[in-house]
SEKE-551230 format. One record per residue: residue in three letters; x negated, y, z of N, C-alpha, C in turn. Coordinates in steps of 0.2 Angstrom, whole numbers, padded with zeros to 4 digits, always signed. Layout:
N
AlaXYZXYZXYZ
...
END
This chain:
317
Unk+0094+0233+0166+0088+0229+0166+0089+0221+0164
Unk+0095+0220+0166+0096+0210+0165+0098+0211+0158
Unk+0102+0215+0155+0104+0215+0149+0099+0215+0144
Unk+0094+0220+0144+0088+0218+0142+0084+0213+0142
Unk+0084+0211+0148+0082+0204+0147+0082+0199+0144
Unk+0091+0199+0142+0094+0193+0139+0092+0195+0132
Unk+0093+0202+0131+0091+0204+0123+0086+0201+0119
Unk+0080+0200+0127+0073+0202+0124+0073+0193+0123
Unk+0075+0188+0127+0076+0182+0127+0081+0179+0121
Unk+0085+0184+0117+0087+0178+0113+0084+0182+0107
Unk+0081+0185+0107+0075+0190+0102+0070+0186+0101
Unk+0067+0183+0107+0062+0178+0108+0065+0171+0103
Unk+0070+0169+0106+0072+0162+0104+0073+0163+0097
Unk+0078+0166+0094+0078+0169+0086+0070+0168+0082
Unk+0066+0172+0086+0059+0175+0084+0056+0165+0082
Unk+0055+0161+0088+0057+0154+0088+0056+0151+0083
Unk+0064+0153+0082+0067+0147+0080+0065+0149+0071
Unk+0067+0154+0068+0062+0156+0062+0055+0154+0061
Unk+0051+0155+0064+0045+0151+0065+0044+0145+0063
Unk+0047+0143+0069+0048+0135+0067+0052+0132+0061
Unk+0056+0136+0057+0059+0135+0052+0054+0134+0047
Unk+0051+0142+0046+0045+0143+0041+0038+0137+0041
Unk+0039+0136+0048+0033+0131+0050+0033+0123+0047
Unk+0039+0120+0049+0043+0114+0043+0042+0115+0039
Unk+0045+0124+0033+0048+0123+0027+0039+0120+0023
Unk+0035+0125+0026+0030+0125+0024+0025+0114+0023
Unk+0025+0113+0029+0024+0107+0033+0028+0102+0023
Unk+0034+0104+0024+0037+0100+0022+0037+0100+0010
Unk+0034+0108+0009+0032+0107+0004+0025+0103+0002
Unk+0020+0101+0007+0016+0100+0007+0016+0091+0003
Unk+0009+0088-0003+0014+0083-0002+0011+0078+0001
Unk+0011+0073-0003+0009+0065+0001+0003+0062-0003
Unk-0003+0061-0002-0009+0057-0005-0008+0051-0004
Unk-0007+0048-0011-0008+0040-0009-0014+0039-0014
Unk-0020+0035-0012-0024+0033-0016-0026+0028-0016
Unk-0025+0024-0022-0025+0017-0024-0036+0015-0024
Unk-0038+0014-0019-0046+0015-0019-0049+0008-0022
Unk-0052+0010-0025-0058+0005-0028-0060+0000-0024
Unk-0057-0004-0021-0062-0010-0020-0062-0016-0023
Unk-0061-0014-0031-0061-0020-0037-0068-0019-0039
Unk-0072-0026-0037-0078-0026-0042-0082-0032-0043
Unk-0081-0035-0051-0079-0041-0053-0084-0046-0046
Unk-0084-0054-0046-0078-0055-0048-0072-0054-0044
Unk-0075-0049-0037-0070-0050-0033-0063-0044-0032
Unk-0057-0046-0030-0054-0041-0032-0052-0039-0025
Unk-0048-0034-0025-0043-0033-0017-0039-0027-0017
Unk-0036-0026-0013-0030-0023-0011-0032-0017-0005
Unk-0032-0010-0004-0032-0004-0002-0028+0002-0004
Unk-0023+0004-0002-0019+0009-0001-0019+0015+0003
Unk-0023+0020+0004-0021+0025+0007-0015+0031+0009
Unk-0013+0032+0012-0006+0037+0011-0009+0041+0017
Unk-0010+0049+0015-0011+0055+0019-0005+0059+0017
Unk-0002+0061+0023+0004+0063+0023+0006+0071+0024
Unk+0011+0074+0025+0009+0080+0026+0012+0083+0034
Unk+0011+0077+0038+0008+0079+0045+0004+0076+0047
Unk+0000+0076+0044-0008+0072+0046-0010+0066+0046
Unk-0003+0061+0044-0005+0054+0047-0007+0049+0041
Unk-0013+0046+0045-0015+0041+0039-0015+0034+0038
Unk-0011+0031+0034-0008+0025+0034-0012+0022+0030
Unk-0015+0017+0030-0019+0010+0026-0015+0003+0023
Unk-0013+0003+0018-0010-0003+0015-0014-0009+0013
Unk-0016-0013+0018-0023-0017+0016-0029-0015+0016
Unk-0035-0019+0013-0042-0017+0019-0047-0020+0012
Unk-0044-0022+0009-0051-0026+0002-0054-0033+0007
Unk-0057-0035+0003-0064-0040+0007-0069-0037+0008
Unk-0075-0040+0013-0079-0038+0018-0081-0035+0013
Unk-0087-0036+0008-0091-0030+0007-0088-0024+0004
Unk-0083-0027-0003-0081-0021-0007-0080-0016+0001
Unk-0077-0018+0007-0073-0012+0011-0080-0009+0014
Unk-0083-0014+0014-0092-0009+0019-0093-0005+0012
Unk-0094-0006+0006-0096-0002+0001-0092+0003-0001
Unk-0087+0003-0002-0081+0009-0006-0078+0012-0001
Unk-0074+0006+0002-0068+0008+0008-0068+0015+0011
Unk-0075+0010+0016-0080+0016+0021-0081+0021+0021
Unk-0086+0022+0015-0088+0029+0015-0083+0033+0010
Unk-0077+0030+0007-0071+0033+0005-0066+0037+0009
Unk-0069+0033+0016-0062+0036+0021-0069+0043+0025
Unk-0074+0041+0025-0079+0044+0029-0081+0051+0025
Unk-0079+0048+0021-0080+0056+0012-0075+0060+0017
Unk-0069+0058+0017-0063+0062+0018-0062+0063+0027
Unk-0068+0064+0029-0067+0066+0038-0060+0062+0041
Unk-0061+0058+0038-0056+0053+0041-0059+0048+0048
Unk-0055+0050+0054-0056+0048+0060-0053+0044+0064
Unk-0044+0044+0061-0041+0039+0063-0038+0035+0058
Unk-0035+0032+0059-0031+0026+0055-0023+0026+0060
Unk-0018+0028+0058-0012+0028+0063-0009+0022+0061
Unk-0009+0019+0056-0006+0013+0058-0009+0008+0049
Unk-0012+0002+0051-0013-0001+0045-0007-0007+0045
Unk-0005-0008+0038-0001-0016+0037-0005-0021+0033
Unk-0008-0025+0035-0010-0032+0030-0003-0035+0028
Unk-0003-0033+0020+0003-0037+0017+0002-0046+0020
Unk-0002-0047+0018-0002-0055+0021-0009-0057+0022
Unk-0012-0064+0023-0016-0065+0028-0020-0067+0022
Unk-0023-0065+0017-0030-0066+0013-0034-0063+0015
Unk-0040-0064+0014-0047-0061+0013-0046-0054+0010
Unk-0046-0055+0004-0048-0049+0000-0040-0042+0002
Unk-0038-0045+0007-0031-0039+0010-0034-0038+0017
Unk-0038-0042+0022-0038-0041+0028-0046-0042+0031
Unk-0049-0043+0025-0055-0044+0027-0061-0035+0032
Unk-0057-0033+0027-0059-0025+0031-0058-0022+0037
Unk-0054-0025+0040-0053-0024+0045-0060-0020+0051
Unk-0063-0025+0051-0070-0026+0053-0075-0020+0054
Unk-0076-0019+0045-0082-0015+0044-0076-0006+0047
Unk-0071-0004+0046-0068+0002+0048-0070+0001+0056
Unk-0067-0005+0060-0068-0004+0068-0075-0002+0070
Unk-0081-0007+0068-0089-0007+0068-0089+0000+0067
Unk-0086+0004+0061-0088+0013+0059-0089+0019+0065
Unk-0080+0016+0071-0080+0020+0075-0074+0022+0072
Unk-0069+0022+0067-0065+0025+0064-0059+0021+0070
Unk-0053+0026+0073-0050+0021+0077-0042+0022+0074
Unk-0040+0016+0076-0036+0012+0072-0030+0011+0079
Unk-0025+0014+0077-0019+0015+0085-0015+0007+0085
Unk-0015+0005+0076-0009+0000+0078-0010-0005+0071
Unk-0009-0010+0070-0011-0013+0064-0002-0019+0063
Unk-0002-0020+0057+0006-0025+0058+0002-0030+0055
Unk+0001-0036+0054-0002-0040+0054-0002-0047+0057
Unk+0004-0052+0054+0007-0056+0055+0004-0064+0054
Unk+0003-0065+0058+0000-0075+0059+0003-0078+0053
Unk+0000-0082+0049+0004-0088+0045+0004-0093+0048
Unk+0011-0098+0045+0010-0106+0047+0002-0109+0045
Unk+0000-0112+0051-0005-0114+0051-0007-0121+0044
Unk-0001-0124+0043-0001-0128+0037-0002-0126+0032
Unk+0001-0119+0030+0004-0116+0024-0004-0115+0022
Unk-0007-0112+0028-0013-0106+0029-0020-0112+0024
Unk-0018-0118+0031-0026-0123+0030-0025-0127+0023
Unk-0021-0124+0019-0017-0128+0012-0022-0125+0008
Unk-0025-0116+0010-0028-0113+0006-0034-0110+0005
Unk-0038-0114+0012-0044-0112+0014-0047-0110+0008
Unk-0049-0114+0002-0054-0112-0003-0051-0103-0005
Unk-0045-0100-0006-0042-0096-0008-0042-0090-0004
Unk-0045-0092+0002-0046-0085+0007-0040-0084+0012
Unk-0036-0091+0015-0036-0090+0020-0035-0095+0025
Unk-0040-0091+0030-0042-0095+0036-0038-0093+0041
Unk-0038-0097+0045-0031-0097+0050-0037-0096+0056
Unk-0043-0100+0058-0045-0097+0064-0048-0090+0064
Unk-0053-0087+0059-0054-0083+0057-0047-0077+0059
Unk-0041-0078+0056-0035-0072+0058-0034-0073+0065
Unk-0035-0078+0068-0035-0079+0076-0040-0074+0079
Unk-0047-0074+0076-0053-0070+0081-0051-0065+0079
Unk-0048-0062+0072-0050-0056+0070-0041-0052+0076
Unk-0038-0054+0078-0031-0051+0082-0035-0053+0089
Unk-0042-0057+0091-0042-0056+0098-0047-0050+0096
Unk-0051-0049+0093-0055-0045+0092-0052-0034+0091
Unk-0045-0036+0086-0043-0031+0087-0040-0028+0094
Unk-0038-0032+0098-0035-0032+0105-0038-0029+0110
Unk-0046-0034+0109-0051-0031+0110-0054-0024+0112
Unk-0053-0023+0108-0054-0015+0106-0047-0009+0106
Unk-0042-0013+0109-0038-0007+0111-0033-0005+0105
Unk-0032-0010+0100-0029-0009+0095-0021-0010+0095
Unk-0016-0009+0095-0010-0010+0098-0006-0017+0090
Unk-0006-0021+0091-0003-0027+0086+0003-0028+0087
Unk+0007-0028+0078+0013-0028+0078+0017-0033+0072
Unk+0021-0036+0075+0025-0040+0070+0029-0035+0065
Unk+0025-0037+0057+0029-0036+0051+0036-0038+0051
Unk+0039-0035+0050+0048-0037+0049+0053-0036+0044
Unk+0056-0039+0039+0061-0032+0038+0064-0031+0038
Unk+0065-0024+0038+0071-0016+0039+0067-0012+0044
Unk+0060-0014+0046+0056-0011+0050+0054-0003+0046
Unk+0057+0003+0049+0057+0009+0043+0053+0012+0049
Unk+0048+0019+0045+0043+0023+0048+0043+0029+0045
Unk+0046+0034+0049+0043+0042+0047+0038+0044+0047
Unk+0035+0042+0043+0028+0045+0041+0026+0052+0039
Unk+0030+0057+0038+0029+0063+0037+0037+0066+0036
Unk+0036+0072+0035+0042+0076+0035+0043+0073+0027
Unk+0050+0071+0027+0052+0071+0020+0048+0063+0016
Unk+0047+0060+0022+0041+0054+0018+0043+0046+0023
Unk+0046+0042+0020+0048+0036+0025+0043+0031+0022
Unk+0042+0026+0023+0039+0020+0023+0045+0013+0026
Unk+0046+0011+0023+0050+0003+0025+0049-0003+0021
Unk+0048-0007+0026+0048-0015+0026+0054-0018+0020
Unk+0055-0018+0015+0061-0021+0012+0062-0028+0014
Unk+0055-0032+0013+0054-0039+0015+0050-0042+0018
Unk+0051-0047+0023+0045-0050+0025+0046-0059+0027
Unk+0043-0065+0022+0044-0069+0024+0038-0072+0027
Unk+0041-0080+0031+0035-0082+0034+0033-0087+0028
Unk+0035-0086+0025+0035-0095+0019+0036-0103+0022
Unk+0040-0103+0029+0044-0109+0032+0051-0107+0030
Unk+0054-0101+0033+0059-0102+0035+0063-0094+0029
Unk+0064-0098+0022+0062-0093+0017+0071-0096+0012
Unk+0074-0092+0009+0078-0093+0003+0077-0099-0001
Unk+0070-0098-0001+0068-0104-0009+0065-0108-0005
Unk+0064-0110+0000+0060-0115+0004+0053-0116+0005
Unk+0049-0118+0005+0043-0117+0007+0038-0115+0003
Unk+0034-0107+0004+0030-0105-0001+0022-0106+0000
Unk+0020-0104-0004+0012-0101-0001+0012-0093+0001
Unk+0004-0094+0004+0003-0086+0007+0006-0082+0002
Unk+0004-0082-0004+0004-0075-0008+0013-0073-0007
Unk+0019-0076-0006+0024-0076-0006+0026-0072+0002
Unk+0020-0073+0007+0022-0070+0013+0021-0063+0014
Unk+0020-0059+0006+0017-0055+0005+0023-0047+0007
Unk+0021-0042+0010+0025-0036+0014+0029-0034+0007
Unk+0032-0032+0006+0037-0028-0001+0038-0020+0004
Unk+0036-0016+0003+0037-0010+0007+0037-0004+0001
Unk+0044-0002+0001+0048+0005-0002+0044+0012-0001
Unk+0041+0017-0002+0036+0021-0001+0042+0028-0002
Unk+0046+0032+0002+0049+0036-0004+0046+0042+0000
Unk+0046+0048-0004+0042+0053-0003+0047+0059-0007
Unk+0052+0064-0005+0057+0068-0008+0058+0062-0013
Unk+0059+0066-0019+0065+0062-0023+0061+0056-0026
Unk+0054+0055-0026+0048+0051-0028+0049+0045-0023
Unk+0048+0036-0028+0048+0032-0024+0043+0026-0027
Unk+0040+0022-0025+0035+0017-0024+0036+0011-0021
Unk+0034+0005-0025+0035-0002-0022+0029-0005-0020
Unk+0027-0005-0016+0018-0011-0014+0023-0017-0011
Unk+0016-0021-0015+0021-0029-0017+0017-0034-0016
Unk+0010-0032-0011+0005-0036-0011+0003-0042-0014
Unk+0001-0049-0015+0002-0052-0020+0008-0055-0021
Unk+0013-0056-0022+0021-0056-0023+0020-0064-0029
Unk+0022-0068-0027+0021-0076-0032+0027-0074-0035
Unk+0029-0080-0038+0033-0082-0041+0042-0085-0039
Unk+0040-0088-0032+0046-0091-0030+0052-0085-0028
Unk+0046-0082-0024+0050-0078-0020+0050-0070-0024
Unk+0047-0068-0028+0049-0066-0032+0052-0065-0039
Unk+0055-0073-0041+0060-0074-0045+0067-0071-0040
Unk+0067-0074-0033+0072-0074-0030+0074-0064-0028
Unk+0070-0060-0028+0071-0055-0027+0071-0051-0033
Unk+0072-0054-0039+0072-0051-0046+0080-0052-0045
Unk+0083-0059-0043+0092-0057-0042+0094-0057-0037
Unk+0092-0056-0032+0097-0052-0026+0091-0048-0022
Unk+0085-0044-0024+0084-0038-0021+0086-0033-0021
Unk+0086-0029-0015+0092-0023-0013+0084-0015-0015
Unk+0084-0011-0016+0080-0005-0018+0076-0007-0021
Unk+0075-0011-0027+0069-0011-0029+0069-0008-0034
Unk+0072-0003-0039+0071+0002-0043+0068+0007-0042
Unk+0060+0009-0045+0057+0012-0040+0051+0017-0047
Unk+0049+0022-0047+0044+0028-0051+0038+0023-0053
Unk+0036+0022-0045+0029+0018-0048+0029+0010-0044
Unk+0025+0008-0051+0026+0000-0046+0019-0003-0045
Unk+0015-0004-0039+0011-0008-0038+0010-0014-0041
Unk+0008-0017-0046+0007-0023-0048+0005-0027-0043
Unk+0010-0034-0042+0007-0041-0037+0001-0041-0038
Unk-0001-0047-0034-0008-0052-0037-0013-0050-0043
Unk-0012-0043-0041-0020-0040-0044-0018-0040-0050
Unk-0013-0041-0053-0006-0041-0062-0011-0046-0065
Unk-0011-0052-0061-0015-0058-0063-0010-0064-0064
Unk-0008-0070-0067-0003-0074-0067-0005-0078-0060
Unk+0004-0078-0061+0004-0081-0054+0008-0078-0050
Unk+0009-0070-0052+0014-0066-0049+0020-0067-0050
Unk+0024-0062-0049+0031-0059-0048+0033-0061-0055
Unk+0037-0063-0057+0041-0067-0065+0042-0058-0069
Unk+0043-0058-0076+0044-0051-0078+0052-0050-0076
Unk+0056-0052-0073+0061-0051-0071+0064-0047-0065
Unk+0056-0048-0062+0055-0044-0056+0053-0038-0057
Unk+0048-0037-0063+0046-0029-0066+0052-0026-0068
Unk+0058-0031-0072+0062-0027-0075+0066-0025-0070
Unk+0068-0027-0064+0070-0023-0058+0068-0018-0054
Unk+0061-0020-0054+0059-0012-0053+0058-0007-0058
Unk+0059-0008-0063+0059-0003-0070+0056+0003-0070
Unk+0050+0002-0067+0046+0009-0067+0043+0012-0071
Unk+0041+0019-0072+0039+0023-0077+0031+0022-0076
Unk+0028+0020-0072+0020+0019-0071+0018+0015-0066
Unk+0013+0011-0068+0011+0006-0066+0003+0005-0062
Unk+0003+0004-0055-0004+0002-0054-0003-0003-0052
Unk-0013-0007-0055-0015-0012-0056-0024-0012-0051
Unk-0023-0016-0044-0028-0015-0041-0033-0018-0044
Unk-0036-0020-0049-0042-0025-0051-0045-0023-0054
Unk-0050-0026-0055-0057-0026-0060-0055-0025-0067
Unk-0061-0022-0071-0057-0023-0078-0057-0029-0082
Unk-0063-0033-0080-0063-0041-0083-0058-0045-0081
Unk-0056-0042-0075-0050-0047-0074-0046-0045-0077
Unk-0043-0041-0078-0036-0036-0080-0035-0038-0089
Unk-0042-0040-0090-0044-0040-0099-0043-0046-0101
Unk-0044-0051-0096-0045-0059-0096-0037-0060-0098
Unk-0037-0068-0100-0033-0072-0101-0026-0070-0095
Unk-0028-0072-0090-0024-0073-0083-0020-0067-0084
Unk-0021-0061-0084-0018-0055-0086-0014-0053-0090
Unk-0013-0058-0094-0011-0056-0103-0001-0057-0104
Unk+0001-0059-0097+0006-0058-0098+0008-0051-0092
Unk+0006-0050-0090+0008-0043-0086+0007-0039-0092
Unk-0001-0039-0096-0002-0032-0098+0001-0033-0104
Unk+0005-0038-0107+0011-0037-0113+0020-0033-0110
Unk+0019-0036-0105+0024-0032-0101+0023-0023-0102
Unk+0019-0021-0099+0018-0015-0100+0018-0013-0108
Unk+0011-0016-0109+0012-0013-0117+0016-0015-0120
Unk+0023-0018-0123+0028-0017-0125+0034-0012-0122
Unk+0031-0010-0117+0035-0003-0114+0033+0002-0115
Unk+0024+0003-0116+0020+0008-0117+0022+0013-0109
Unk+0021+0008-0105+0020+0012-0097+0014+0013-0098
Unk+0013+0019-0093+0006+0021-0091+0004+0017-0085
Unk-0003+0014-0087-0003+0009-0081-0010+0010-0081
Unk-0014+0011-0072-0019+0013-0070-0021+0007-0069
Unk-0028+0005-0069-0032+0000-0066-0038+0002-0063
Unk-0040+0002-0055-0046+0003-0052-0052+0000-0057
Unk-0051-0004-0060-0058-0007-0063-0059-0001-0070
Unk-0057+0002-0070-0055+0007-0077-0058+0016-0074
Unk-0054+0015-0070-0056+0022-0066-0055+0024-0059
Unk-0057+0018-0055-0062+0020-0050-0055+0021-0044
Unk-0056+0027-0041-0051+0026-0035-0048+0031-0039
Unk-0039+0030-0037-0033+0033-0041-0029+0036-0037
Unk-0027+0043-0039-0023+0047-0033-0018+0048-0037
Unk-0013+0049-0032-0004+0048-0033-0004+0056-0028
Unk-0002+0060-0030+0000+0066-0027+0008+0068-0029
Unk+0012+0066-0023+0020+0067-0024+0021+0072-0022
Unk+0023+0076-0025+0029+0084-0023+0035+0080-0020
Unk+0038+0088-0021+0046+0085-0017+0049+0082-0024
Unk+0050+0083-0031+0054+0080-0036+0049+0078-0041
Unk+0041+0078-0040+0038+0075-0045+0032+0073-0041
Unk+0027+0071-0046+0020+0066-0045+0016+0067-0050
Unk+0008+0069-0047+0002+0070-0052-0002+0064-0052
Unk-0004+0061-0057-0010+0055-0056-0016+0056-0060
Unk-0023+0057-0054-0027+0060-0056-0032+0052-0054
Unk-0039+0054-0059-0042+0046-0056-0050+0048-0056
Unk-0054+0045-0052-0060+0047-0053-0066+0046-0059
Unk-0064+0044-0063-0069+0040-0068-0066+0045-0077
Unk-0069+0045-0081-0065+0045-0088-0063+0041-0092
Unk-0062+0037-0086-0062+0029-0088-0054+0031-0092
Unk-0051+0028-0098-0045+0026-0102-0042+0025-0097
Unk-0036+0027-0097-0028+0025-0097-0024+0020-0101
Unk-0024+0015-0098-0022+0007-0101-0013+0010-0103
Unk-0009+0004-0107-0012+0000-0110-0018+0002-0116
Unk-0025+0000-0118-0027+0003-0125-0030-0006-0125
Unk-0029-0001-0134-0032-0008-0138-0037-0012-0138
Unk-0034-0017-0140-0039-0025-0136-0041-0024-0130
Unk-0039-0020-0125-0043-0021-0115-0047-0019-0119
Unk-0049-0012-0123-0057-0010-0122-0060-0005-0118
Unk-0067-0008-0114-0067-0004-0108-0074+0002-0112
Unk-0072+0007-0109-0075+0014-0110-0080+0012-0104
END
C-alpha cells in the first residue's frame, strides 16, 4: 500500500509539473499589446502608452493632458474592460504626460503604483507657461496617496518583469541638477526605458531634448532598438539625429497630431526618416496604433486608413 502511494505521488507531481510546463509554454507564446493611443488632437499633443502583457498586467507609459485622457484615454481603457492599472510611469513632470492621471482615478479604474518623480522646483517654475507646475505635481502625489495609490522613485537600472518573456527597464533617469551635461530643462528629466519582449525591443524616450540626448548618442549603453518612440512628439527640440542613428530602428512612432508632425517644427525629424524610408506611424494620421510582439517578430495595426508616413508633402488622407 505505501509503495503505491509513493507511485501514485510522484505520478501526481510528474502529472504537475507537465501542466505547469504546457501552462507557461502556452502563457509564454502569447504576446504583448502595446498601443501607442490617440491622445493627439491639434493643438494639443501628448504621450499614452499602453502595454497588455501576457500575464494580464497592464502597464501605462504617460497619461496625455486633462481632456484628450477624459476623451480618448478613458473610454480607450473602458472599451477594453480594463479595471486595473498595475503600474503607470510619468516620463517626466509635464501636463500633456501627467495630466491624466486624474480623470483614470475619478473612473474608478484602480491604479496599484505610479513612478512619478518631483522636479527641481527652479528648473520646474522656469517653465510654468510650458506645462509645468510644481504645486499642482505636489497636490496631484497627495492626492494619489490619498487614494491608496502606492508612489515610487524613477531610477535607473530599475528593471520590471512584466510578463513571461517581456522586461521593462529604466535605462535613464536624470533629475536635470545633478546631470553629465549640467543643468537641463524638464524635457531632459524625461524616463528612457528599453521595452524588450522575446527577441523584439522598443525605446520610449518621453520628451528626450537635446542636451542630454546628444550626451547619450555617445555614451548610451542598449539603445539599439526595432522600434523607436519618437521624443518630443518628433517636434524640434528633440534628441539631435545622432541619437536616432543610435537607436537605428526599422519603425518609428510619432505621438502627435498631424498638423504638428506636417508643420515646420517637425521637418527635421521627418527628413530623418524619409531619407531612410522607415516606416513611421503618427496618431494624428491613424488614430490609436497597435504594436503586437510575438516571440521573434511584431504586427502593426492602426485604427484609421489613415497613410503610413513618410508620404508626399505631409499629405493628410
Amino acid at each position: 500500500m505505501h509503495k503505491k502511494l509513493i507511485h501514485f505521488l510522484w505520478v501526481l507531481i510528474v502529472f504537475v509539473v507537465i501542466a505547469g510546463i504546457i501552462w507557461a509554454y502556452k502563457k509564454y507564446q502569447r504576446p504583448l499589446i502595446w498601443t501607442m493611443v490617440n491622445v493627439n488632437y491639434s493643438p494639443q499633443q501628448g504621450d499614452a502608452h499602453l502595454l497588455q502583457t501576457n500575464m494580464g498586467k497592464n502597464i501605462l507609459i504617460d497619461t496625455g493632458h486633462l481632456d484628450p485622457a477624459k476623451n480618448a484615454l478613458l473610454p480607450f481603457l473602458q472599451a477594453r474592460g480594463i479595471k486595473k492599472l498595475d503600474i503607470v510611469f510619468i516620463t517626466h513632470p509635464h501636463k500633456d504626460h501627467y495630466a491624466g492621471l486624474l480623470p483614470i482615478l475619478d473612473s474608478g479604474i484602480k491604479i496599484n503604483a505610479v513612478y512619478f518623480n518631483v522636479p527641481n522646483r527652479q528648473i520646474c517654475d522656469a517653465e510654468i507657461p510650458w506645462g509645468c507646475d510644481y504645486d499642482e505635481i505636489l497636490r496631484y502625489h497627495t492626492i494619489l496617496k490619498e487614494r491608496g495609490v502606492k508612489i515610487d522613485e524613477a531610477k535607473a537600472g530599475l528593471e520590471f518583469q512584466i510578463g513571461l518573456g517581456s522586461h521593462l527597464k529604466i535605462l535613464y533617469a536624470f533629475d536635470g541638477v545633478n546631470t553629465p551635461v549640467g543643468r537641463t530643462d524638464i524635457n531632459d528629466l524625461s524616463l528612457i526605458m528599453l521595452l524588450k519582449h522575446g527577441s523584439n525591443t522598443a525605446l520610449f524616450t518621453g520628451d528626450l531634448n537635446a542636451k542630454i540626448g546628444e550626451y547619450l548618442a555617445k555614451e548610451g549603453q542598449q539603445l539599439k532598438v526595432d522600434i523607436l518612440k519618437f521624443p518630443h512628439h518628433g517636434t524640434e527640440g528633440a534628441a539631435p539625429d545622432s541619437f536616432f542613428t543610435a537607436a537605428s530602428p526599422s519603425v518609428v512612432m510619432v505621438p502627435s497630431p498631424a498638423l504638428l508632425w506636417c508643420s515646420e517644427r517637425s521637418a527635421r525629424m521627418r527628413k530623418w526618416v524619409e531619407d531612410r524610408n522607415l516606416p513611421t506611424y503618427v496618431n494624428g494620421f491613424s488614430g490609436h496604433i497597435q504594436v503586437k510582439m510575438l516571440r521573434n517578430t511584431f504586427q502593426i495595426t492602426h485604427e484609421k486608413n489613415g497613410v503610413q508616413l513618410p508620404t508626399p508633402h505631409c499629405q493628410v488622407n
